[in-house]
N, C-alpha and C positions, 0 to 999 in steps of 0.2 A: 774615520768618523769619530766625532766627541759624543759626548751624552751624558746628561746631569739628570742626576738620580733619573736614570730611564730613559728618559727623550734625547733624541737627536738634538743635539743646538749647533753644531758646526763639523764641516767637511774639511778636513788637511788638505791640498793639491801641490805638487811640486811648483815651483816655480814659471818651467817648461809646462805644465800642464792648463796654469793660470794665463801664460800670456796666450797660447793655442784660444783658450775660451775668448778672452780679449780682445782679440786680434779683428782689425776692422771697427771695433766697435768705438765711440766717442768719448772722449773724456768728458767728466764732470765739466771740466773747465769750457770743453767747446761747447755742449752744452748752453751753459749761461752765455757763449761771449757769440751764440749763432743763433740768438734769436732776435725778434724784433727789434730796429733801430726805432730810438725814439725820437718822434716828432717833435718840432720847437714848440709846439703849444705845452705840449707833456713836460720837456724838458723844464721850459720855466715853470711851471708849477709846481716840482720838485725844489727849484732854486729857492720858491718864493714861500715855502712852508716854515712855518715857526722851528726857529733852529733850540728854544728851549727844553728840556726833558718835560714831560708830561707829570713829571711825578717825582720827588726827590728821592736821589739814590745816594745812599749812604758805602761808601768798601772800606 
């Protein structure tokens, strides 16, 4: 266990002990790539939205 000034903020686990927890459970990735397909009406109104930035950005 970690702890900054006092409180818990994070648990160490082996490697083996994190994939044990993991195990069966879904990635982030399927997640996003297991949910709803989008319909073609959806689809094009994604196409057909203003592809300009809303607001100038400066890097």
């Amino acid at each position: 266990m970690v702890t900054v000034r006092g409180e818990r903020t994070a648990v160490v686990l082996s490697a083996r002990d994190y994939d044990a927890l993991r195990a069966g459970r879904p990635t982030l990735v399927d997640d996003l790539l297991g949910g709803p397909a989008w319909d073609d009406e959806f689809a094009d109104a994604v196409e057909a939205r203003n592809k300009t930035p809303s607001r100038d950005v400066a890097f």
